[in-house]
C-alpha positions as CSV (number, residue, x, y, z in Angstrom):
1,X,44.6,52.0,-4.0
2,X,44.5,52.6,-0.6
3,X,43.1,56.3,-0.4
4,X,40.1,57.6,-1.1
5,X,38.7,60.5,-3.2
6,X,35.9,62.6,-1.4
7,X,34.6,66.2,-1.4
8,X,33.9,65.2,-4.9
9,X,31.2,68.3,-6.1
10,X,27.3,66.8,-6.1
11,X,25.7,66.0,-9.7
12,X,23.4,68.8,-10.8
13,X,23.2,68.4,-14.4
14,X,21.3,66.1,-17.1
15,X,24.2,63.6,-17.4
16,X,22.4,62.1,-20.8
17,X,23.8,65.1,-22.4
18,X,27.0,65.4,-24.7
19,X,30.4,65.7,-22.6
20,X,31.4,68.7,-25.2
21,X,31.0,71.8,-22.4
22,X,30.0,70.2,-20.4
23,X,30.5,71.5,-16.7
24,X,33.6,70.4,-15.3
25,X,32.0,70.0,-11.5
26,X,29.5,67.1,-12.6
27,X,30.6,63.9,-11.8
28,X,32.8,62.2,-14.5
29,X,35.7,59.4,-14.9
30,X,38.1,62.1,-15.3
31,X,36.8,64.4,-11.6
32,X,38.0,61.7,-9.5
33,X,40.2,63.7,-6.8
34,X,43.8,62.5,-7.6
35,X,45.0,64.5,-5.6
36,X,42.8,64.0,-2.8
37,X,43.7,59.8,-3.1
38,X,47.4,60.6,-2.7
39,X,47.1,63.0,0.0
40,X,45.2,61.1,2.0
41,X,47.6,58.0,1.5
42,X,50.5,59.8,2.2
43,X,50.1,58.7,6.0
44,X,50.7,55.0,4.6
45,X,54.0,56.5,2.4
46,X,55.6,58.2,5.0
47,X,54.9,56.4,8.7
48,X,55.8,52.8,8.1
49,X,59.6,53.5,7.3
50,X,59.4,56.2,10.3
51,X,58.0,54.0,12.9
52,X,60.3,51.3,12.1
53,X,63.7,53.3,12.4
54,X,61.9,54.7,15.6
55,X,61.1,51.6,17.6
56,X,63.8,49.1,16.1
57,X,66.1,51.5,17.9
58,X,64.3,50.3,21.6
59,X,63.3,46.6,20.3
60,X,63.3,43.7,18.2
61,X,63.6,43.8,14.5
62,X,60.2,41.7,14.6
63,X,58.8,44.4,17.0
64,X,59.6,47.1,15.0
65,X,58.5,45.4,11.4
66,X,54.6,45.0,13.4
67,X,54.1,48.4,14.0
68,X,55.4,50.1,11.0
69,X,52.8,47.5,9.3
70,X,49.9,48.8,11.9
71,X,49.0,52.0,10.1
72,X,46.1,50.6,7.9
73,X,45.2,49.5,11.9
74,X,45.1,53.3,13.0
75,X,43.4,54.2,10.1
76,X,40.8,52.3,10.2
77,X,40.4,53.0,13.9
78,X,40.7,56.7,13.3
79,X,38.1,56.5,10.7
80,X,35.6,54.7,13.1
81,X,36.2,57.3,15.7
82,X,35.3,59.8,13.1
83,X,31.6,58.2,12.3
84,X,33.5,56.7,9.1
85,X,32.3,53.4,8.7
86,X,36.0,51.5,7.0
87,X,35.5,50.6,3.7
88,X,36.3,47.3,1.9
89,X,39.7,48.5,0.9
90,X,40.6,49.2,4.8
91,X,38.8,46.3,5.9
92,X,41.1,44.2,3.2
93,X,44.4,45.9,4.5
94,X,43.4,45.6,8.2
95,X,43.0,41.6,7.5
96,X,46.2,41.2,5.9
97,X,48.0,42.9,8.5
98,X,46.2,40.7,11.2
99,X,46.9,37.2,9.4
100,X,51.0,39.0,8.5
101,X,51.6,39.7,12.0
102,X,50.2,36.6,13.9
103,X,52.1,34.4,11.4
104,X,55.4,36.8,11.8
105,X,55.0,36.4,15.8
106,X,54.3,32.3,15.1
107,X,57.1,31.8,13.0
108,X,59.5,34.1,14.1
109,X,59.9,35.2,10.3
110,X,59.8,39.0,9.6
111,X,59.3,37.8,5.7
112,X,55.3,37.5,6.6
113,X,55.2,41.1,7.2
114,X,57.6,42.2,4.5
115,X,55.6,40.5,2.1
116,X,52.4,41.2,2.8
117,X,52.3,44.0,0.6
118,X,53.1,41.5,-2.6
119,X,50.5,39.3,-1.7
120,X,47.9,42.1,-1.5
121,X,49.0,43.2,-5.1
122,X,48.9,39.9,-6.6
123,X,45.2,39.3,-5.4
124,X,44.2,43.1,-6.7
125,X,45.8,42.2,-9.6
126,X,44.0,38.7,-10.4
127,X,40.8,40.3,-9.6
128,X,41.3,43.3,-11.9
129,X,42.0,40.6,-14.4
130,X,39.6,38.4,-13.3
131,X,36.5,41.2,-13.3
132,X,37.8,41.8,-17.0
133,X,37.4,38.6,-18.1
134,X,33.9,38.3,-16.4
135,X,32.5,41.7,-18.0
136,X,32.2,43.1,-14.5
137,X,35.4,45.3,-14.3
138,X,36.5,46.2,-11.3
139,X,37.7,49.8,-12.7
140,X,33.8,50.8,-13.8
141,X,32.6,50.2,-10.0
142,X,35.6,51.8,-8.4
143,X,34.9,54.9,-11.3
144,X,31.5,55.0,-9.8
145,X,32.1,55.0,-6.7
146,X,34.7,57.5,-6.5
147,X,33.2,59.6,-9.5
148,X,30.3,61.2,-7.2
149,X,30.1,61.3,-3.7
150,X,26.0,60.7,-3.5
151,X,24.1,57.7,-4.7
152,X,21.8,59.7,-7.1
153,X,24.5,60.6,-9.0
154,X,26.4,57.1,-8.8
155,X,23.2,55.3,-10.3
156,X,23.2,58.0,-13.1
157,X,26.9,57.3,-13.9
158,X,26.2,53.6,-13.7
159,X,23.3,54.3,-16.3
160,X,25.4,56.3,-18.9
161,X,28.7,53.9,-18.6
162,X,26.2,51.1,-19.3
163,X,27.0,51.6,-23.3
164,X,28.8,48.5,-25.0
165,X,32.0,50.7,-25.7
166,X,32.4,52.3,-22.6
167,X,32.1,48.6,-21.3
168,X,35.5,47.5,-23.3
169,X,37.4,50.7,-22.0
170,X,36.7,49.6,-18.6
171,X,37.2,46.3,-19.3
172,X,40.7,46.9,-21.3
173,X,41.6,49.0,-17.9
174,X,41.1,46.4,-15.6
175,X,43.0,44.4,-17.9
176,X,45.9,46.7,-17.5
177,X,45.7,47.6,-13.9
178,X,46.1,43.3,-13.1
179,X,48.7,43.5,-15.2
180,X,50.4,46.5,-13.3
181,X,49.4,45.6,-10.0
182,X,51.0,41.8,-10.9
183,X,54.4,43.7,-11.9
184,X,53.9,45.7,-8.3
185,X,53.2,42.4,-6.7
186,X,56.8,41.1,-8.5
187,X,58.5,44.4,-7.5
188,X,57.6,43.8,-3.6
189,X,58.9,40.3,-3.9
190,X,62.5,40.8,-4.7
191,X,62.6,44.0,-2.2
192,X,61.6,41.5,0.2
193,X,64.0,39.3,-0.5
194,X,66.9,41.6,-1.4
195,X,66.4,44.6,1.2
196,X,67.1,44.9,4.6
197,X,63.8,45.5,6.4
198,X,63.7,49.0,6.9
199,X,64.8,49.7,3.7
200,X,61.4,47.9,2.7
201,X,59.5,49.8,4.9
202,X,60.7,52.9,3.8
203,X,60.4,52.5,0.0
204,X,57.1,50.3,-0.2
205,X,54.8,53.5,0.2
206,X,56.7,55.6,-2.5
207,X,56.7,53.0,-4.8
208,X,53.6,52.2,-4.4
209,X,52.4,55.6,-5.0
210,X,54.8,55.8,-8.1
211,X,53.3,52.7,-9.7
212,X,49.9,54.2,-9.0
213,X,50.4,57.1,-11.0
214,X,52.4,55.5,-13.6
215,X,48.2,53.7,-13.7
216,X,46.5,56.9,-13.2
217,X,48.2,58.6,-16.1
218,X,48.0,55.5,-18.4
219,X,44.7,55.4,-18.1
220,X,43.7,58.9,-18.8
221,X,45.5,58.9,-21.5
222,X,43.9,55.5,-22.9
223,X,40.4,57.4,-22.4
224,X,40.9,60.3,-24.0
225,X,42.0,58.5,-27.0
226,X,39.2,56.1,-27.4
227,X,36.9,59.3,-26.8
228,X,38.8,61.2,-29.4
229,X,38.0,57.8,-31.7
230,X,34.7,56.9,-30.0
231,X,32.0,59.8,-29.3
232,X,30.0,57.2,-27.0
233,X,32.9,57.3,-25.0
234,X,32.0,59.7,-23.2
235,X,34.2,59.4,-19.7
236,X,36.5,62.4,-19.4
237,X,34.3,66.3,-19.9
238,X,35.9,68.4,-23.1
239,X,35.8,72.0,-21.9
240,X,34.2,74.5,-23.7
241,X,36.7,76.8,-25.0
C-alpha cells in the first residue's frame, strides 16, 4: 500500500492479557488506521490523472505521462523536508519511477510508464507469496509495524503474534494478498494496453484503492473468524459490551 497509518494511540496495557474487553486504544491487528492509509494516499488517487490532463494540454504525451508518474517523487521530497525520513515503500515507488521514466525518455515508449504500476504489483505480490512460503509473512511485519506507532509496543505485538496459529493466519493472508496483488498486477496490464493514457492515469489510483479495500475487508473478516474458531487468535479486540 502506498499510505501509511500513524497517530496510532501508544500501548499502555499488559498485552499478555485476553482480547475479551479489552481496550480498544492498545495496539492490535484490527487499530490499524484505515482510514488514515487511504487519506493519506489520496494525493497518489487523485493528482496523476490531473497532472496529466493539465500538462498534456502544453506538451508531449511522453511529457505529460512523466509528471503525472512524479508524485511518489514529491512525496518523498515532501516527507524529507518534513524530518520524515521515506520509508521502504516510498523508497520502492521513487525507484520504479526513476528506472520507468529514463527507459520512457530512452525509448520513446510511454508503455514504461504506464506499466510501471503492474510491475510493482507483480513483485508485491511474489513477495507476499514468497514470505508465506518462507514462514516470514510479510502481512505479520507490516501488522507490526503499522499496529503501534512506538517500538516498545511493536516488540510486544511481535511477542504475542509469535503463537503457531496466529503464524498461519498471517501466513494464509500473505498468501491471499500475492494472489490479489497478482490479479492487480493483471488488471494494470490490459489497462495499459487497452486505454489511452490518460484514461490510465486517471483510473490507476481508484482502482488501486478499490482492490485495496476489497484486501482490507477480506482480511478482517478472515480474522475474526479464525478468532471466533481459535481463542489464540487473538488479533482483532472483542469489546466489552
Amino acid at each position: 500500500m502506498q499510505g501509511q497509518a500513524y497517530g496510532v494511540p501508544a500501548d499502555t496495557t499488559d498485552m499478555t492479557q485476553p482480547m475479551t474487553g479489552q481496550d480498544p486504544a492498545e495496539p492490535s491487528f484490527g487499530g490499524i488506521s484505515f482510514s488514515a492509509v487511504a487519506w493519506q494516499g489520496l494525493p497518489g488517487m487523485v493528482l496523476p490523472g490531473l497532472i496529466y490532463f493539465l500538462v498534456s494540454r502544453r506538451a508531449p504525451v511522453l511529457v505529460a505521462l512523466a509528471a503525472a508518474s512524479c508524485v511518489p517523487v514529491v512525496d518523498a521530497l515532501v516527507r524529507i523536508v518534513r524530518r520524515r525520513p521515506p520509508n521502504a515503500a516510498t523508497g520502492l515507488f521513487v525507484l520504479g519511477t526513476a528506472v520507468s521514466v529514463g527507459l520512457a525518455f530512452w525509448s520513446g515508449a510511454g508503455m514504461f510508464i504506464l506499466a510501471k504500476g503492474a510491475v510493482l504489483s507483480a513483485m508485491l505480490g511474489i513477495a507476499f507469496a514468497l514470505s508465506a512460503a518462507i514462514r516470514r509473512p510479510l502481512t505479520r511485519t507490516l501488522a507490526v509495524r503499522f499496529g503501534c506507532a512506538h517500538a516498545e509496543g511493536r516488540r510486544r505485538l511481535a511477542e504475542r503474534w509469535g503463537h503457531p496459529s496466529v503464524a498461519r493466519v498471517f501466513q494464509v493472508l500473505s498468501i491471499g494478498w500475492g494472489v490479489l496483488l497478482l490479479l492487480q498486477a493483471a488488471e494494470q496490464t490490459t489497462f495499459a494496453l487497452t486505454l489511452p493514457p490518460g484514461v490510465v492515469m486517471t483510473l490507476d489510483g481508484p482502482m488501486h484503492l478499490a482492490i485495496t479495500a476489497l484486501g482490507v475487508v477480506a482480511s478482517l473478516a478472515y480474522v475474526r473468524r479464525r478468532q471466533h474458531a481459535d481463542p489464540a487468535v487473538a488479533l482483532i479486540p472483542s469489546r466489552a459490551r
